[in-house]
mmJSON file of the N, C-alpha and C atoms, coordinates in Angstrom:
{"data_MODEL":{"atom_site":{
"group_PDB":["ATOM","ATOM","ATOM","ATOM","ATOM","ATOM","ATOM","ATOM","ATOM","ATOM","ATOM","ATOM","ATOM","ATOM","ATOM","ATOM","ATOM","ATOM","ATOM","ATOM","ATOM","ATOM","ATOM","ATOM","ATOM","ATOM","ATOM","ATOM","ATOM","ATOM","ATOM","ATOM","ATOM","ATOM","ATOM","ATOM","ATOM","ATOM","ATOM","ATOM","ATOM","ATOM","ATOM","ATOM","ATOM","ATOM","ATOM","ATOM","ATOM","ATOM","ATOM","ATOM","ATOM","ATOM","ATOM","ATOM","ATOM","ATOM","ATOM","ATOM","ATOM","ATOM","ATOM","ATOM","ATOM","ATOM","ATOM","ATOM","ATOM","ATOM","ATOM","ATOM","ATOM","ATOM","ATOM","ATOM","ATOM","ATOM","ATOM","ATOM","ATOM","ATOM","ATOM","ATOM","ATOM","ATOM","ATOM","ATOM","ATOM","ATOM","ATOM","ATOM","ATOM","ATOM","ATOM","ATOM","ATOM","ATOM","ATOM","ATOM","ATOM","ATOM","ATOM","ATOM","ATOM","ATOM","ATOM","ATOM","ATOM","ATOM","ATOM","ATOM","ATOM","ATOM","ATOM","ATOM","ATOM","ATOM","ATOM","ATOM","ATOM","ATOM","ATOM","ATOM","ATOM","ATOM","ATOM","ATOM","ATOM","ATOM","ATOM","ATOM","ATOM","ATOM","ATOM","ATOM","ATOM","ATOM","ATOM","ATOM","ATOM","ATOM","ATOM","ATOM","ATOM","ATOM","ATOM","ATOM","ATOM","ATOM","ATOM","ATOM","ATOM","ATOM","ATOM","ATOM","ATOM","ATOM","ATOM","ATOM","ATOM","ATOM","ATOM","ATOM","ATOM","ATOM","ATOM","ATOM","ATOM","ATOM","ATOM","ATOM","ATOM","ATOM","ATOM","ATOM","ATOM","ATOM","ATOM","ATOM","ATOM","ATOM","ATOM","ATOM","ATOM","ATOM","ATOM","ATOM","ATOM","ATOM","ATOM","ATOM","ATOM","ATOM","ATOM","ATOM","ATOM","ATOM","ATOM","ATOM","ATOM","ATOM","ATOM","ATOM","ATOM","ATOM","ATOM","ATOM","ATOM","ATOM","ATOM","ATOM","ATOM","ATOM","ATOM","ATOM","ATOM","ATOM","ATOM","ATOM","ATOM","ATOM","ATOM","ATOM","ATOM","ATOM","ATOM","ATOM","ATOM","ATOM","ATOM","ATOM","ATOM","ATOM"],
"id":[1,2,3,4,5,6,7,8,9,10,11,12,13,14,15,16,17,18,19,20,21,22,23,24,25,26,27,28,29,30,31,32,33,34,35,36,37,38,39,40,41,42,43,44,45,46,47,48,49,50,51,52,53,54,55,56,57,58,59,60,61,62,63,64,65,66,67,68,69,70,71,72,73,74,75,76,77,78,79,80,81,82,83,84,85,86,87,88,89,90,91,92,93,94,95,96,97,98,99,100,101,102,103,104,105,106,107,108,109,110,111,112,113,114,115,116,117,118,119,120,121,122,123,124,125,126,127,128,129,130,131,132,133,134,135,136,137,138,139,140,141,142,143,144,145,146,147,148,149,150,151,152,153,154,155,156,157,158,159,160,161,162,163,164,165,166,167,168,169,170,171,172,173,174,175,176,177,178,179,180,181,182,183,184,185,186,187,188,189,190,191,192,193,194,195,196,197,198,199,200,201,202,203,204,205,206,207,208,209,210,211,212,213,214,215,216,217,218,219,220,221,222,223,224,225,226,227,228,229,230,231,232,233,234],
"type_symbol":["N","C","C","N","C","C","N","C","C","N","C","C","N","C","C","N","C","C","N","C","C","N","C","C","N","C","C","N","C","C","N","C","C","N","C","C","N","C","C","N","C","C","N","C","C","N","C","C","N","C","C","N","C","C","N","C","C","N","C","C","N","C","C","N","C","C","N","C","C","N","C","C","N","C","C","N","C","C","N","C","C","N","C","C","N","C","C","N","C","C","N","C","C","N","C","C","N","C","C","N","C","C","N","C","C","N","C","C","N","C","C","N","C","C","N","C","C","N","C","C","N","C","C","N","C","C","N","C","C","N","C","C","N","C","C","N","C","C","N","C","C","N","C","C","N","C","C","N","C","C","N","C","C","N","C","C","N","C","C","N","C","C","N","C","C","N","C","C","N","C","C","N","C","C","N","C","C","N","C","C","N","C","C","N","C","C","N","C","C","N","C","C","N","C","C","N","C","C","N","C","C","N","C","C","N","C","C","N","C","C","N","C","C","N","C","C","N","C","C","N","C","C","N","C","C","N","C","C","N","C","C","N","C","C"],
"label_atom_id":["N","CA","C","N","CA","C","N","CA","C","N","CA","C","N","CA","C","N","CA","C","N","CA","C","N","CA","C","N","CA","C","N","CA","C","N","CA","C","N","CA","C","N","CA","C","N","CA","C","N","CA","C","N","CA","C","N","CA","C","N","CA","C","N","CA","C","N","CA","C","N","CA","C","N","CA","C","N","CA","C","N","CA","C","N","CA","C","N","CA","C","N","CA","C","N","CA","C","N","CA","C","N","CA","C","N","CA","C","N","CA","C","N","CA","C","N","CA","C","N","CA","C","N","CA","C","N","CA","C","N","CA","C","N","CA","C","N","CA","C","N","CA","C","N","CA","C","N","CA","C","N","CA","C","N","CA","C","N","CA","C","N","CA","C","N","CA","C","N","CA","C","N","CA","C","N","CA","C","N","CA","C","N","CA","C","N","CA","C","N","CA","C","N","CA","C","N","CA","C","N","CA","C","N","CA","C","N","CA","C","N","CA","C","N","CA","C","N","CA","C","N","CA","C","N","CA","C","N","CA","C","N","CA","C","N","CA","C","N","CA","C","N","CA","C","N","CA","C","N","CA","C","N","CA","C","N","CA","C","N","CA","C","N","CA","C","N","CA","C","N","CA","C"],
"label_alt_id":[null,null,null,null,null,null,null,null,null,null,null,null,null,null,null,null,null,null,null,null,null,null,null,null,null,null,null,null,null,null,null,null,null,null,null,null,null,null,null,null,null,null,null,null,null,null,null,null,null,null,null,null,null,null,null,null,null,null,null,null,null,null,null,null,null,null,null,null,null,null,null,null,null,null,null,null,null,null,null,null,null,null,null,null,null,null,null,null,null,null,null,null,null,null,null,null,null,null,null,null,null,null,null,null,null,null,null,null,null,null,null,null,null,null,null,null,null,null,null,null,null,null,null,null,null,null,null,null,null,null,null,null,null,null,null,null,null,null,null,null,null,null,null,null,null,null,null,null,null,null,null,null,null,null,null,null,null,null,null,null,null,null,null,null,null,null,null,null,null,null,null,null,null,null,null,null,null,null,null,null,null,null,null,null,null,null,null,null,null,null,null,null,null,null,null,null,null,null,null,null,null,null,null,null,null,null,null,null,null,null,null,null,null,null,null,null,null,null,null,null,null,null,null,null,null,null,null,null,null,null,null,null,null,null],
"label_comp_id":["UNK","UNK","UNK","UNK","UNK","UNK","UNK","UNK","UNK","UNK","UNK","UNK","UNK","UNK","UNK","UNK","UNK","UNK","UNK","UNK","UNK","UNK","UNK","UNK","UNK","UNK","UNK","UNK","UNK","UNK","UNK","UNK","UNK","UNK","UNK","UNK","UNK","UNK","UNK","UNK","UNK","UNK","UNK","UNK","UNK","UNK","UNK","UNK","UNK","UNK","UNK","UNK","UNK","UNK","UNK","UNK","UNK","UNK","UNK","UNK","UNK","UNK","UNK","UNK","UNK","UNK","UNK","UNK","UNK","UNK","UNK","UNK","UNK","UNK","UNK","UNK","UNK","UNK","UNK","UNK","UNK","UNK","UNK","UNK","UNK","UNK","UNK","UNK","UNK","UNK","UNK","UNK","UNK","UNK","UNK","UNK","UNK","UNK","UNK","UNK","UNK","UNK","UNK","UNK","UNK","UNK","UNK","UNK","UNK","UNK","UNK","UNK","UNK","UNK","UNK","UNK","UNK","UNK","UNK","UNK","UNK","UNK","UNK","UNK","UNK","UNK","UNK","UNK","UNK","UNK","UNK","UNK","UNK","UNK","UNK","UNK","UNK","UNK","UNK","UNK","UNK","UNK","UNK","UNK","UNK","UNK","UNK","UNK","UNK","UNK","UNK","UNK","UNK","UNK","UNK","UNK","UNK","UNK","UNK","UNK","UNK","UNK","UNK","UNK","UNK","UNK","UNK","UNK","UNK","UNK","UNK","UNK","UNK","UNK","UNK","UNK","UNK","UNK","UNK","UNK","UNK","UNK","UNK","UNK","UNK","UNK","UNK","UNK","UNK","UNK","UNK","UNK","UNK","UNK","UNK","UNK","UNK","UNK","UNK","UNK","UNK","UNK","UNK","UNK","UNK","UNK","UNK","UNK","UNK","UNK","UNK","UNK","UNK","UNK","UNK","UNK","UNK","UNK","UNK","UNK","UNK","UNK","UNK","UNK","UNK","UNK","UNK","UNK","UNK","UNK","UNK","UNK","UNK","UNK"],
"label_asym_id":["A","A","A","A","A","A","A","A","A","A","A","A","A","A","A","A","A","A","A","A","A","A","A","A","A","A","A","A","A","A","A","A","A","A","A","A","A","A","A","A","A","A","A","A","A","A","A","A","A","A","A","A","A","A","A","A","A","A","A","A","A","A","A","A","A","A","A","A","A","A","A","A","A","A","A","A","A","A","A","A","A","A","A","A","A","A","A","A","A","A","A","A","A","A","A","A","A","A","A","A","A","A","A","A","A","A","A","A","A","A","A","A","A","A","A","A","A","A","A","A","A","A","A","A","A","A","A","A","A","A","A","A","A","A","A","A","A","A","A","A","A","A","A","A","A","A","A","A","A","A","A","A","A","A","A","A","A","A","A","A","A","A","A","A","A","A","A","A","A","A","A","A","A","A","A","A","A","A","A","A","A","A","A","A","A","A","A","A","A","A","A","A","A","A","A","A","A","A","A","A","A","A","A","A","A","A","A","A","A","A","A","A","A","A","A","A","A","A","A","A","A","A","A","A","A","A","A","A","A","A","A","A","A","A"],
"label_entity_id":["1","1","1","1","1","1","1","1","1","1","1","1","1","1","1","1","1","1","1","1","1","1","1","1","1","1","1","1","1","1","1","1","1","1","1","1","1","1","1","1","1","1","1","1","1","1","1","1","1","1","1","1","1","1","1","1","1","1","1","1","1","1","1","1","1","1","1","1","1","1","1","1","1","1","1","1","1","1","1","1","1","1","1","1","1","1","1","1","1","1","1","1","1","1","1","1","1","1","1","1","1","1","1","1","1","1","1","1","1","1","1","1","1","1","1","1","1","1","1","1","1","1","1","1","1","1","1","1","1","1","1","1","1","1","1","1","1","1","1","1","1","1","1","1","1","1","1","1","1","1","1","1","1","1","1","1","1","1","1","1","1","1","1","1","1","1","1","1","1","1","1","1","1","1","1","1","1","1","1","1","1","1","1","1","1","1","1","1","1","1","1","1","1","1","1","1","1","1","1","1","1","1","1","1","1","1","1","1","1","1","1","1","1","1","1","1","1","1","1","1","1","1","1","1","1","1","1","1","1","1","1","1","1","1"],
"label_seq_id":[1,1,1,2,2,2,3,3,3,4,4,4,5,5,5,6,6,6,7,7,7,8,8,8,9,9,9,10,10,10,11,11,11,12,12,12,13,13,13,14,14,14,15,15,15,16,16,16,17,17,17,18,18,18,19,19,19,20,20,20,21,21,21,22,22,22,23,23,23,24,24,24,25,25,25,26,26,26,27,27,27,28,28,28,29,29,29,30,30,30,31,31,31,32,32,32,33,33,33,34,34,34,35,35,35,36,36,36,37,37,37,38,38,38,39,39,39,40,40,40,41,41,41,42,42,42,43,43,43,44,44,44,45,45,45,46,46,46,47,47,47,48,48,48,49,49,49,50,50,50,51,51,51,52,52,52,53,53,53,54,54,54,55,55,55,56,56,56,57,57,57,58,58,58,59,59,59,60,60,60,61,61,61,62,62,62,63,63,63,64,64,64,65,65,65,66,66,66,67,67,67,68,68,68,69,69,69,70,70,70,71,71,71,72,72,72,73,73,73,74,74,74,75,75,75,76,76,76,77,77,77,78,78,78],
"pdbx_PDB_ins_code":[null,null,null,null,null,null,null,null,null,null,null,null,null,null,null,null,null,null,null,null,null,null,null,null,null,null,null,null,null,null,null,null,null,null,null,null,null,null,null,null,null,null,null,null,null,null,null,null,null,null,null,null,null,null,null,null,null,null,null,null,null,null,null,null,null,null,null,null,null,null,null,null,null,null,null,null,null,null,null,null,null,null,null,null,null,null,null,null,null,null,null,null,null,null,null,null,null,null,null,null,null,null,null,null,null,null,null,null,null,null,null,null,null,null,null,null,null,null,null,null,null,null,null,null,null,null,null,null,null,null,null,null,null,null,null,null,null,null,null,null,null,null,null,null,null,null,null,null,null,null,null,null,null,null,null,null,null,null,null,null,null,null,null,null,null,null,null,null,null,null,null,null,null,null,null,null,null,null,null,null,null,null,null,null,null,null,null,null,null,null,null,null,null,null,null,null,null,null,null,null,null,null,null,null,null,null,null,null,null,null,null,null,null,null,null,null,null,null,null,null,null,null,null,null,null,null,null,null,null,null,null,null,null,null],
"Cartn_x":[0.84,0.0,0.893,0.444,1.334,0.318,1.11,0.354,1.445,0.309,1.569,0.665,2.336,1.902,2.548,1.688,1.899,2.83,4.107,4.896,6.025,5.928,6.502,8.266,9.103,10.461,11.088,10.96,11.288,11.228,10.154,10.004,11.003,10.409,11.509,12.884,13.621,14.462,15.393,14.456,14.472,14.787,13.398,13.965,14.782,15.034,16.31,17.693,17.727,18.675,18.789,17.615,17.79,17.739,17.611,17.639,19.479,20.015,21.082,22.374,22.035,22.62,22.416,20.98,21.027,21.35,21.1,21.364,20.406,19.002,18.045,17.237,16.469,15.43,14.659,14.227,13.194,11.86,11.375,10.595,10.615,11.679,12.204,11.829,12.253,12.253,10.669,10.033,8.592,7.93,8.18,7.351,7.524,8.917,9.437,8.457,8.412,7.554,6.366,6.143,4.226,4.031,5.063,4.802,5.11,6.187,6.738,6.567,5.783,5.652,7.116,8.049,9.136,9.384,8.959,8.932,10.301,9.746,11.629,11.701,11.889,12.429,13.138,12.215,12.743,14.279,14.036,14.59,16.171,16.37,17.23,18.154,17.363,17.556,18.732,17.929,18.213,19.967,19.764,20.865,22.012,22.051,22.757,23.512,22.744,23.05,23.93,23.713,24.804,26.328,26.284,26.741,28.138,27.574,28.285,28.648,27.972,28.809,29.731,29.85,31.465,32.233,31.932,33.368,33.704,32.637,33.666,34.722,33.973,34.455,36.162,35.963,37.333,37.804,37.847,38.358,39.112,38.376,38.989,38.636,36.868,36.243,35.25,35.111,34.055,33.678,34.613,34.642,35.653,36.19,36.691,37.138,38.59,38.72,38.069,38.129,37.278,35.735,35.341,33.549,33.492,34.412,34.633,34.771,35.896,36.381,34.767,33.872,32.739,31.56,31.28,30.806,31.002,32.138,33.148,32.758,32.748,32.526,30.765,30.253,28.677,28.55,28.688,28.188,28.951,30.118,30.864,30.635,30.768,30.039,30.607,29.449,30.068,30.831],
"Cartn_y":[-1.165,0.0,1.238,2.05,3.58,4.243,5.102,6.399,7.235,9.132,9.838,10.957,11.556,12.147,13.624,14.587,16.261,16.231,16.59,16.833,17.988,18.28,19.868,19.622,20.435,20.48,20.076,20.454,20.002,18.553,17.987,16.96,16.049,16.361,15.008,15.498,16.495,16.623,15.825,15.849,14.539,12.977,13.089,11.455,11.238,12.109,12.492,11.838,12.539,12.44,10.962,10.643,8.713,8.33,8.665,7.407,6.988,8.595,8.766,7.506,8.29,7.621,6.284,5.828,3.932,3.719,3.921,3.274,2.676,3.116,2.778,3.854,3.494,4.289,4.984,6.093,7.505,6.129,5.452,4.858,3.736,3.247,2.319,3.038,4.121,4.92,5.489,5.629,5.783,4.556,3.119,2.684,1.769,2.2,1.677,1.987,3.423,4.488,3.867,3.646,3.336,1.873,0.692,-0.791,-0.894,-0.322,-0.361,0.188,1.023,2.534,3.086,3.065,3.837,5.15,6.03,7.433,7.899,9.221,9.516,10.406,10.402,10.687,9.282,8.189,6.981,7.152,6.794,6.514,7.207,8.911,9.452,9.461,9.343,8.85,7.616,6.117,5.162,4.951,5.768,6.561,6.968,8.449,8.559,7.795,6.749,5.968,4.953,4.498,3.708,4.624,6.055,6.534,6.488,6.683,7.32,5.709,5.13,3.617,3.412,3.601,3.424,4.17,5.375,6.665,6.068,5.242,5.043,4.307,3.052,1.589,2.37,3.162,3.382,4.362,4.894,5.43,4.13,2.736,2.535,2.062,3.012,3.335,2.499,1.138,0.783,-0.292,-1.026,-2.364,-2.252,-2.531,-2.447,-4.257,-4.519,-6.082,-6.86,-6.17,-7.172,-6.888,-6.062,-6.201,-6.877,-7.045,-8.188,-9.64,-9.608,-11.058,-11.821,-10.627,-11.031,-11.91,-10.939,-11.079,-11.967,-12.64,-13.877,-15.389,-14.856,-16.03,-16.259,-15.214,-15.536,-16.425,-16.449,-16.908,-18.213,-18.51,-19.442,-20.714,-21.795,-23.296,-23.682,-24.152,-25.147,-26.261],
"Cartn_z":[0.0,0.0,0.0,-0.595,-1.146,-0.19,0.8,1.58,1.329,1.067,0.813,2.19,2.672,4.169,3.202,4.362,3.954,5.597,5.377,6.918,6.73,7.59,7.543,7.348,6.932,6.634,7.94,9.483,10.176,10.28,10.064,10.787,9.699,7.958,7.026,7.261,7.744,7.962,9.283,10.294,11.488,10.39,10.11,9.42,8.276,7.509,6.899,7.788,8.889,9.585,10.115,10.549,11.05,10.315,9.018,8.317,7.849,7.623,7.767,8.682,10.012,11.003,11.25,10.865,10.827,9.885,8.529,7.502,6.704,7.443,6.747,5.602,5.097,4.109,4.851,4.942,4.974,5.733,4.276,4.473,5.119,5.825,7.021,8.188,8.275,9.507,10.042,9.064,9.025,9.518,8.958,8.931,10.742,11.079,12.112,13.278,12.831,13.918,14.156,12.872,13.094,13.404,12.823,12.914,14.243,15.01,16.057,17.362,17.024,18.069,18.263,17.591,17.54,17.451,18.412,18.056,17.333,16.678,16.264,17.182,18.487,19.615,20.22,20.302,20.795,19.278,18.294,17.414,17.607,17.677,18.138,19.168,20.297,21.862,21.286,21.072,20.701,19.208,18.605,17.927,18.463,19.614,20.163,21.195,22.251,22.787,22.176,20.823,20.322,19.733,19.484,19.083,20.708,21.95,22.988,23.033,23.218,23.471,22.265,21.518,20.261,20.765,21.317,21.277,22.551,23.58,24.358,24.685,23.937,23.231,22.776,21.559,20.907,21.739,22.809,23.919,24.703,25.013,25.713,27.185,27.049,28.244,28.198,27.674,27.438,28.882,29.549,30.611,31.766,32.581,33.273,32.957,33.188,33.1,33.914,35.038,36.442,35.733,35.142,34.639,32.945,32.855,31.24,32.024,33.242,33.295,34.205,35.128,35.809,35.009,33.553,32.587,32.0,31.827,30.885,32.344,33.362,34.789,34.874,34.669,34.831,33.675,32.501,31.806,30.335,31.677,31.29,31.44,30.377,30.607,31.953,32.559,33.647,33.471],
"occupancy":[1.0,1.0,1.0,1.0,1.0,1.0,1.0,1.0,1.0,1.0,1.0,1.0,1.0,1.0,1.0,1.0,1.0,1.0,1.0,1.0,1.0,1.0,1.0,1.0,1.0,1.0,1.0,1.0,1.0,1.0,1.0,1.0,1.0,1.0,1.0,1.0,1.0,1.0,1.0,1.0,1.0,1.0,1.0,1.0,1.0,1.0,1.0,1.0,1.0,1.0,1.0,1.0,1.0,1.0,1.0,1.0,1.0,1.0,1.0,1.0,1.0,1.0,1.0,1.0,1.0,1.0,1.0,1.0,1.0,1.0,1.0,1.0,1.0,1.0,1.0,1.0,1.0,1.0,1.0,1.0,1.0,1.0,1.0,1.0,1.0,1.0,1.0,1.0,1.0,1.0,1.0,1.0,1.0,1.0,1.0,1.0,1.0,1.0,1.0,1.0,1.0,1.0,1.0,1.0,1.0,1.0,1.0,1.0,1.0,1.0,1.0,1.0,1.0,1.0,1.0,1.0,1.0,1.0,1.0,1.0,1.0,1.0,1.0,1.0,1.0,1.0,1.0,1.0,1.0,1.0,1.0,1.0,1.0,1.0,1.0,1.0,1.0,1.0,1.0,1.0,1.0,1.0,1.0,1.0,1.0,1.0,1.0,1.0,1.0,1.0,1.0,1.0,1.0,1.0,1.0,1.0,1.0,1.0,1.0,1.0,1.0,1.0,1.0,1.0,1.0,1.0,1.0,1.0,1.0,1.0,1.0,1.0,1.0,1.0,1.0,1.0,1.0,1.0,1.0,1.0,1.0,1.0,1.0,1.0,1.0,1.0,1.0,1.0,1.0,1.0,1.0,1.0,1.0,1.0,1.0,1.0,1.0,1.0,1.0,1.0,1.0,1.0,1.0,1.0,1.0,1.0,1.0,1.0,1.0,1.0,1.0,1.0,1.0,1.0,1.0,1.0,1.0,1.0,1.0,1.0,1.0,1.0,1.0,1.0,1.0,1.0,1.0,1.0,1.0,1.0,1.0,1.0,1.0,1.0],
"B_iso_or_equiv":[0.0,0.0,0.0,0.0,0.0,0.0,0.0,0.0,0.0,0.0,0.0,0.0,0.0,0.0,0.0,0.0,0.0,0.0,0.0,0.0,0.0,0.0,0.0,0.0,0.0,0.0,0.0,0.0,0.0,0.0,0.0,0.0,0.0,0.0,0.0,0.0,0.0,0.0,0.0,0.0,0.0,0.0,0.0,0.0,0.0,0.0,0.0,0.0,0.0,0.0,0.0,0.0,0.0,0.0,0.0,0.0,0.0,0.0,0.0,0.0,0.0,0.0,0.0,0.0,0.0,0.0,0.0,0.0,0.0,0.0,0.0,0.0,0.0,0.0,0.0,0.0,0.0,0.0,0.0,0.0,0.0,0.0,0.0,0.0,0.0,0.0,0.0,0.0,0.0,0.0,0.0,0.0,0.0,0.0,0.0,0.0,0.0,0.0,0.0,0.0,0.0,0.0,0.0,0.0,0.0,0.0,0.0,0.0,0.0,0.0,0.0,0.0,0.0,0.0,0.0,0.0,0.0,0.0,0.0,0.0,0.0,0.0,0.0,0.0,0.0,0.0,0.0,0.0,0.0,0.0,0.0,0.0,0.0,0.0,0.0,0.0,0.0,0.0,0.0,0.0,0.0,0.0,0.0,0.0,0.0,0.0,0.0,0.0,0.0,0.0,0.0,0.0,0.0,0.0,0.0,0.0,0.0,0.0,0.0,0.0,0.0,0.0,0.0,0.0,0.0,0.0,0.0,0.0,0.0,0.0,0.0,0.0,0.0,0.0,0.0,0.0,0.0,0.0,0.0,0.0,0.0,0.0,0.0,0.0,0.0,0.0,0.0,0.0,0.0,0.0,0.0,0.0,0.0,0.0,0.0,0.0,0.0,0.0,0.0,0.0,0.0,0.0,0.0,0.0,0.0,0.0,0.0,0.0,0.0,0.0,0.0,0.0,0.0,0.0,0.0,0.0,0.0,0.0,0.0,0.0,0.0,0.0,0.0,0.0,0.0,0.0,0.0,0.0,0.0,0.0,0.0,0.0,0.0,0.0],
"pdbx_formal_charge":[null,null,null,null,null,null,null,null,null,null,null,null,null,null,null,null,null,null,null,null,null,null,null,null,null,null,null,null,null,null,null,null,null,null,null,null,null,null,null,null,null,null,null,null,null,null,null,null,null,null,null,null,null,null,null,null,null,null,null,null,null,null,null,null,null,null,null,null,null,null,null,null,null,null,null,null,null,null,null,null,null,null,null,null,null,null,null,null,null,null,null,null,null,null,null,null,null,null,null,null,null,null,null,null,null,null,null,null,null,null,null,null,null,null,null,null,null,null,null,null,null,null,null,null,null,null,null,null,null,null,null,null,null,null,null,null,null,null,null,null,null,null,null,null,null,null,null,null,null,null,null,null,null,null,null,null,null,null,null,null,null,null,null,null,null,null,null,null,null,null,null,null,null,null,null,null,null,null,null,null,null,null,null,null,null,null,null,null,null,null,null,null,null,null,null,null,null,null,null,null,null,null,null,null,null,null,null,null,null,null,null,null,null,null,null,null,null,null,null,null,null,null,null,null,null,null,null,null,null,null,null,null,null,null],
"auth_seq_id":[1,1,1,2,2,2,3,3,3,4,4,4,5,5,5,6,6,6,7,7,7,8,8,8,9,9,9,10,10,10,11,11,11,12,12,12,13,13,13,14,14,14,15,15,15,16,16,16,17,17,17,18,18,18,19,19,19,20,20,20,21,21,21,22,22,22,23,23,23,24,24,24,25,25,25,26,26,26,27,27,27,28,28,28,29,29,29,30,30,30,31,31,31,32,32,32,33,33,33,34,34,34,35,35,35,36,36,36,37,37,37,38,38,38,39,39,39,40,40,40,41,41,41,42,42,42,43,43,43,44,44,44,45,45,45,46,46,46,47,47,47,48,48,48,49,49,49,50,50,50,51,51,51,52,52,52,53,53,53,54,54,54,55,55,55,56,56,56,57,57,57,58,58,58,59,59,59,60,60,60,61,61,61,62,62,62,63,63,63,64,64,64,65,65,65,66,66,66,67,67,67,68,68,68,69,69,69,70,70,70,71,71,71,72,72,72,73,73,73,74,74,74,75,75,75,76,76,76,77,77,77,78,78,78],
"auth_comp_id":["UNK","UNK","UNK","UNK","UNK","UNK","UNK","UNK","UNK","UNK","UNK","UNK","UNK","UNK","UNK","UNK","UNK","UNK","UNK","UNK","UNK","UNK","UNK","UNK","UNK","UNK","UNK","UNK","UNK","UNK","UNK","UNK","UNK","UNK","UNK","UNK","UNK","UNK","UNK","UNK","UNK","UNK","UNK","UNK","UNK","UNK","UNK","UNK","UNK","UNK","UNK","UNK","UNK","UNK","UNK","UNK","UNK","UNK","UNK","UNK","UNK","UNK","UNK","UNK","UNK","UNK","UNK","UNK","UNK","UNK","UNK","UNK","UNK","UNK","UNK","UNK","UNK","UNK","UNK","UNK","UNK","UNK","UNK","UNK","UNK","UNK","UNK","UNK","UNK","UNK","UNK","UNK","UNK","UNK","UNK","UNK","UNK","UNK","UNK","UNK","UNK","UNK","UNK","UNK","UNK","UNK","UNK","UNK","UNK","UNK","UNK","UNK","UNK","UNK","UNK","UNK","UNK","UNK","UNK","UNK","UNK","UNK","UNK","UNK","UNK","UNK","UNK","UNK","UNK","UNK","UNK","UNK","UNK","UNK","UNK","UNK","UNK","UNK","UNK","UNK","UNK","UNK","UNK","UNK","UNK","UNK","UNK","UNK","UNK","UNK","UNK","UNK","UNK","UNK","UNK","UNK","UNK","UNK","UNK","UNK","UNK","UNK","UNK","UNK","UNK","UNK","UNK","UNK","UNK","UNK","UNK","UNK","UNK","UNK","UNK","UNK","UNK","UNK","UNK","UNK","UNK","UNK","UNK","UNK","UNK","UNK","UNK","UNK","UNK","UNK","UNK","UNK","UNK","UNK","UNK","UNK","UNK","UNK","UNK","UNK","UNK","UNK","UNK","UNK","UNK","UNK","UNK","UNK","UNK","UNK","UNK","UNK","UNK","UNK","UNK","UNK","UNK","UNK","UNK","UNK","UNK","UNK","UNK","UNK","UNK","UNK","UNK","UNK","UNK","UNK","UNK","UNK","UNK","UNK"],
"auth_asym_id":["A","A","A","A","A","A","A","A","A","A","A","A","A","A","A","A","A","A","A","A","A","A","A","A","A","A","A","A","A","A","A","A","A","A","A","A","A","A","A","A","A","A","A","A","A","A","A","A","A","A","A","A","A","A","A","A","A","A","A","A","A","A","A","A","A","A","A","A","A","A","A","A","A","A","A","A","A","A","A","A","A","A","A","A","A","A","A","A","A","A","A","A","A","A","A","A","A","A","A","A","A","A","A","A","A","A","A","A","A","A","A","A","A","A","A","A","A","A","A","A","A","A","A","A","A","A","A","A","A","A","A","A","A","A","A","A","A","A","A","A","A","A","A","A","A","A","A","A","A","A","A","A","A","A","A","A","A","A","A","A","A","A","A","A","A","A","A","A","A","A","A","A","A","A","A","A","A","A","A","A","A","A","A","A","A","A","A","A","A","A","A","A","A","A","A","A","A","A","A","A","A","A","A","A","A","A","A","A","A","A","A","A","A","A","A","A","A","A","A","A","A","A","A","A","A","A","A","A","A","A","A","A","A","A"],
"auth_atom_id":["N","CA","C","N","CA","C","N","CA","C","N","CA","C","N","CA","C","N","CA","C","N","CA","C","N","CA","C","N","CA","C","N","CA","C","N","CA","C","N","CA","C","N","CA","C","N","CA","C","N","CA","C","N","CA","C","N","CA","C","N","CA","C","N","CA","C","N","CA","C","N","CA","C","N","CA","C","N","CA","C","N","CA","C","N","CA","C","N","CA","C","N","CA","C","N","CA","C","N","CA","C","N","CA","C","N","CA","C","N","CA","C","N","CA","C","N","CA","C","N","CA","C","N","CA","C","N","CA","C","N","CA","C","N","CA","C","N","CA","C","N","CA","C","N","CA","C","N","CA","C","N","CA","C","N","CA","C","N","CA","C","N","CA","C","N","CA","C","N","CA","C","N","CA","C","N","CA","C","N","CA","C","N","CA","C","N","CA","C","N","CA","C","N","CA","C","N","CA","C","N","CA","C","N","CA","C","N","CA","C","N","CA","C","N","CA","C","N","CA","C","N","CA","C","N","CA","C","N","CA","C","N","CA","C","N","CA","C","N","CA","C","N","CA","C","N","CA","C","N","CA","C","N","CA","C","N","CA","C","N","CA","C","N","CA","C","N","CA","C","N","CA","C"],
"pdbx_PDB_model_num":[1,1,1,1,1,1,1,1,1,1,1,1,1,1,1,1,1,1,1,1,1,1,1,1,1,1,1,1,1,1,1,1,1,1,1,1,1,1,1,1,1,1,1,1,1,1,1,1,1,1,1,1,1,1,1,1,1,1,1,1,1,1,1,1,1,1,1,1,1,1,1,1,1,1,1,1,1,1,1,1,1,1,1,1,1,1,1,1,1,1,1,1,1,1,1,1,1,1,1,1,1,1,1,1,1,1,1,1,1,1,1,1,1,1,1,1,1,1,1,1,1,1,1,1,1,1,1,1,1,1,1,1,1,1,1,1,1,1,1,1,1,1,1,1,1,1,1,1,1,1,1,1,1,1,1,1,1,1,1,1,1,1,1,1,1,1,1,1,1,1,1,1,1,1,1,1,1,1,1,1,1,1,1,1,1,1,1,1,1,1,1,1,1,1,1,1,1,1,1,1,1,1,1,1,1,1,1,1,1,1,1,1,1,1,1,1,1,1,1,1,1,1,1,1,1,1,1,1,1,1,1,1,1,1]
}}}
């Protein structure tokens, strides 16, 4: 089904932008919203959050060894 929406420059400019930053289509990001209840607030939020976890990752800052090696003991075969 083809729906065509009237939305103001702000807003395709938002999904412009996520679609950007995930890597998905305009019309991915739309349909995420609506199949999903994915607001593009959730969507952004959700964006940036992966964004701060890489810089910290390639910082360096991502684990502490004792919270990798805890992580590596919880869930190591018996």
């Amino acid at each position: 089904m083809t729906v065509e929406l009237q939305i103001s420059p702000q807003l395709r400019g938002r999904i412009a932008d996520i679609a950007r930053r995930s890597g998905l289509s305009e019309t991915q990001v739309v349909a995420d919203a609506l199949e999903n209840g994915h607001s593009l607030d959730w969507q952004e939020t959700f964006l940036d959050k992966i964004a701060a976890g890489l810089e910290a990752a390639d910082r360096g800052d991502f684990a502490t060894r004792e919270e990798i090696e805890r992580v590596r003991k919880r869930y190591r075969a018996s």
